[in-house]
Every structure is written in C-alpha cells, then in structure tokens.
C-alpha positions in Angstrom: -4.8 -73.8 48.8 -2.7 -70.4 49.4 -5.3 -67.6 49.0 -4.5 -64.9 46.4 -2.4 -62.3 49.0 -0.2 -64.9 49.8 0.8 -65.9 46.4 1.6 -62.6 45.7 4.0 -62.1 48.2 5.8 -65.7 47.6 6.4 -64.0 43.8 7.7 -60.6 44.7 9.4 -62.3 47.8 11.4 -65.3 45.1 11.8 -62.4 42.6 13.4 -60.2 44.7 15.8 -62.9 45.9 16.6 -63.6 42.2 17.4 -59.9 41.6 20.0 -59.7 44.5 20.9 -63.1 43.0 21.6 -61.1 39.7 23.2 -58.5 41.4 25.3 -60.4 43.1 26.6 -62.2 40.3 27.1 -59.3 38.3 29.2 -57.6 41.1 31.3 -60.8 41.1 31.9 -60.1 37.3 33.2 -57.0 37.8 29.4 -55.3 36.2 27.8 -51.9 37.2 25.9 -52.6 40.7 22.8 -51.4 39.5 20.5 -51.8 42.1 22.8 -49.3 44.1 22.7 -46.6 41.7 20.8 -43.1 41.8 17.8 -42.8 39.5 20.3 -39.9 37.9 22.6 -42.8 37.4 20.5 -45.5 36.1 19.2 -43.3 33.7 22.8 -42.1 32.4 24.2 -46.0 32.7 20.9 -47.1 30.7 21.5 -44.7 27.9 25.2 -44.1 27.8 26.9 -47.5 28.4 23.8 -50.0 28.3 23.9 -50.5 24.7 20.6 -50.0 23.8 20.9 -46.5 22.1 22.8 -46.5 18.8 25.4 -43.5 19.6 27.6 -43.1 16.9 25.1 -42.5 14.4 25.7 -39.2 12.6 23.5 -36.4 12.7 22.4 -33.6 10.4 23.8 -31.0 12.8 27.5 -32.5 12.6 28.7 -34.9 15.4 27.0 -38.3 16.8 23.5 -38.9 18.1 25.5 -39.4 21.9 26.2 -35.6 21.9 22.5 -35.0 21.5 22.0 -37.0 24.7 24.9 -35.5 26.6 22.9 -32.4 29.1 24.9 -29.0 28.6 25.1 -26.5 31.7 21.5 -25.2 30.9 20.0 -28.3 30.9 21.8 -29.9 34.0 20.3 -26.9 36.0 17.0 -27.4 35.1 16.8 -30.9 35.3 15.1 -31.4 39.2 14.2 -35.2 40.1 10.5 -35.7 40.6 9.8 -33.2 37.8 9.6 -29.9 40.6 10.3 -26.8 39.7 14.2 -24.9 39.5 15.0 -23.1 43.0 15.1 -19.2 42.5 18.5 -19.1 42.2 18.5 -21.9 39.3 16.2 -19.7 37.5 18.0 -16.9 38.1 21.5 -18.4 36.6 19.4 -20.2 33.9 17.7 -16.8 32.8 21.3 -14.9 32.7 22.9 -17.8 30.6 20.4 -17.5 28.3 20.7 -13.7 27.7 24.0 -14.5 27.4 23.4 -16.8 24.3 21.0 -14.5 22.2 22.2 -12.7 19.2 20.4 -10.0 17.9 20.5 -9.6 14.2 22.5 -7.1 12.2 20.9 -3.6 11.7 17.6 -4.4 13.8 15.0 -7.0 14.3 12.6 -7.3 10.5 9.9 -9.1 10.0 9.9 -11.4 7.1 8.0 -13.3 4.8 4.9 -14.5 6.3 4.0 -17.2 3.8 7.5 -18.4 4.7 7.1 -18.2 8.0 3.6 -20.6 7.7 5.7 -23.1 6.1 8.0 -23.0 9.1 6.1 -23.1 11.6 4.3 -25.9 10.9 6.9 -27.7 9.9 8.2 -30.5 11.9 10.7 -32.0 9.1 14.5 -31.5 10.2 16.6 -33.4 12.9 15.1 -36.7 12.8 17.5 -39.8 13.2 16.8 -43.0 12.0 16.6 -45.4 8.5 16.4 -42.6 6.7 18.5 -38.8 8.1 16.3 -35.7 7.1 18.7 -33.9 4.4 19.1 -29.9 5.2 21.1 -30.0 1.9 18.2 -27.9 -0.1 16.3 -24.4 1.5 13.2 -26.8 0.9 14.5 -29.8 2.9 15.5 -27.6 5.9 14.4 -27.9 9.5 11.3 -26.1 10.5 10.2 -24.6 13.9 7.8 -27.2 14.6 5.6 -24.2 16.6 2.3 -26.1 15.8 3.2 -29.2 18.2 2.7 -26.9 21.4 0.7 -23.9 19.8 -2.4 -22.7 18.2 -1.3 -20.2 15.2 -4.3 -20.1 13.1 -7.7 -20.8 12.8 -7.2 -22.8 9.2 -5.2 -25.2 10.7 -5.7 -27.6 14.2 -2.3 -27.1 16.4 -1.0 -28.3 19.6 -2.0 -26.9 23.1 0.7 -27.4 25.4 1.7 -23.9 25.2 -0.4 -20.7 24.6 -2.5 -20.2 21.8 -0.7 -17.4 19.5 -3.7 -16.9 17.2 -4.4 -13.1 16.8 -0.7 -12.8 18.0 0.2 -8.8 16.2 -3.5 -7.8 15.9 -3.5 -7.7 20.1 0.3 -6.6 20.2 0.9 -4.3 17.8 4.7 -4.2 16.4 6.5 -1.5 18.4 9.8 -2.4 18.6 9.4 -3.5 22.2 7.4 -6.4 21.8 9.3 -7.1 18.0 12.7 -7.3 20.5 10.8 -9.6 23.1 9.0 -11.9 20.7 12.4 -12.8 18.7 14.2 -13.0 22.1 11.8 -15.8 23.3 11.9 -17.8 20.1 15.7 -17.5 20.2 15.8 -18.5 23.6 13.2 -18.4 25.7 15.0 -19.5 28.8 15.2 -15.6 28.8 12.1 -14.9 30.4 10.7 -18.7 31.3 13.6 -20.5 32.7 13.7 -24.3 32.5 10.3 -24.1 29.9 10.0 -27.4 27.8 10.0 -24.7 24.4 13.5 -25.6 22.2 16.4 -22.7 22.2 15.7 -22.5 17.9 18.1 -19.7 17.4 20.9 -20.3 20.2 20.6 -24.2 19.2 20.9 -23.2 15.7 17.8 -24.9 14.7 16.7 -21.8 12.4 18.6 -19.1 11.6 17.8 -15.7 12.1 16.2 -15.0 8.5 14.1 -18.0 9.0 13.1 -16.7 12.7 12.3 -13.2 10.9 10.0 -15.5 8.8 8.0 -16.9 11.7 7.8 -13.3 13.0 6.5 -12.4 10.1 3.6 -14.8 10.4 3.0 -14.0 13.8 3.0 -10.0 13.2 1.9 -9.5 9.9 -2.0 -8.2 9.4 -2.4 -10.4 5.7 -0.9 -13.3 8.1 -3.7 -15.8 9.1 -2.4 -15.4 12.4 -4.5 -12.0 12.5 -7.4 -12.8 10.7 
C-alpha cells in the first residue's frame, strides 16, 4: 500500500493537472486566465465581474453598492500587498489629501449635546445593505459613528479595543481650542495625522455631519459626560 506522503502528493499532483486542465479550457472559451492574474487582480475580477457580489443594489448614500467597492485615490495609496505599511512619501501625499478634504464648521468648532453624542457613538445602525436598507429618512433612524466597535468611551458601557481607549478623554485634555481643532480634525478625517489608519473618514465621507460630530465632541469633552467621570 502507498504510505500516507505519497498519497498526498498523487492528490495535489492530479489536482493541479485538473486546474491547468480548467484553465486551459477556460482560455479556449475566451474566459479570464485566472491562474495568471495578480492577487490585485483576482481580487478585483472576483468582486467586480465574478458575479458573486450583488452590485446594483442601491444604497442609502445614493448610487449602487459597486461604487462602495470601487478604491478612490486615498484608498489605492494606502492599500500595500502583504498588509506593510505606506512608504513615507505615501503617507506624506495621503496626509495632504486629507487636509485637503476637512471642512471646518462655520463660526468655530462647538461642542454639542453630549447625551446626543452617547447615542452616536455607540451607534452602529446606518449604511447597512441587505434584505432590509437602514432608512436615514428620520433624525432617529440616522447613521451613527459606530466609535464603540474600536474604542473604549465609558466606564458604563463595554467597547471595542482596536483603537485607544478615549475614557477620561476632556478631563486629561482640557478644551483649549487647540485640542477642540485637533480632536474634530481626526474624526473628520483622520488620515490627517495617521495616514492609511483603518478609522472611517465620518465627516469627509459624509457619514455624520458636522452638528452630529459637535455631538460626539460633546461627549468626549464635556465634564457631566460619562466620558469624564
């Protein structure tokens, strides 16, 4: 009898013939040569022209779910195969961009409502896509900023910890108008001063608007916020 090693290398050896097989037939048919493509183009073939995404769907935001999927300039620089960091000039392009994209609001940076800005940030509800489309139609069914998935805000409530824990946030900053300016600038786009982070543009991507961010400030900054407690 074949001992286990060699069985094992019969199978890989007859399935790899059966995938140039493939491949071969599918070149004959005129099909995408798939074995020969990047892992930058498999990816894009796989999702764009495979069929197995559903890219005409609308979305709450206007347009199809495909445009969601499509990289803009940002995103093509920071996207290095293997996962490796942006080169210094990336970052360097990827920061300015960024800049570029942040609006400051009319007559100054306010802070908000801070029991407005707890509902928002830990609130995930907005852009989902599926059976059933999340309505922004209502203030109460809008998008929130989903800030507990990746941070700690307060000590009432268990959030994520992929990012830094933000509890006690104003109560070690203070609010001079410094750290007000820097704080909005990062959750409008915080490409600004981490380029290529995994943290969503919310203001530049129009996710929240800039009353809603003043909220989430609000929370953050305020001393009756449970942030500071």
């Amino acid at each position: 009898m074949l001992n286990t090693s060699i069985k094992k290398t019969i199978v890989a050896t007859t399935s790899l013939l059966c995938l140039l097989a493939g491949v071969n037939v599918a070149q004959a048919e005129g099909k995408p040569d798939i074995v020969g493509m990047s892992p930058q183009q498999l990816a894009e073939h796989l999702i764009f022209n495979s069929g197995s995404f559903k890219l005409d769907q609308a979305v709450q935001e206007g347009g199809v779910t495909r445009q969601r999927l499509e990289q803009d300039e940002l995103q093509t620089a920071c996207s290095v195969v293997g996962g490796g960091k942006a080169d210094t000039n990336t970052a360097v392009k990827v920061m300015n961009m960024a800049r570029d994209s942040i609006k400051l609001p009319e007559g100054g940076i306010k802070l908000g409502d801070w029991k407005i800005g707890r509902e928002l940030a830990w609130s995930g509800f907005g852009f989902r896509v599926g059976h059933n489309n999340d309505d922004h139609s209502t203030a109460a069914n809008g998008p929130g900023g989903n800030c507990y998935n990746c941070h700690q805000l307060a000590t009432d409530r268990t959030g994520g910890n992929i990012g830094p824990a933000l509890t006690g946030y104003g109560k070690a900053r203070g609010s001079s108008e410094a750290i007000l300016k820097y704080t909005y600038e990062v959750i409008y786009n915080p490409h600004a001063y981490f380029p290529c982070t995994h943290m969503p543009r919310i203001g530049a991507n129009g996710i929240l608007t800039n009353e809603q961010i003043s909220h989430i400030m609000a929370y953050l900054f305020d001393p009756e916020s449970p942030v500071n407690k």
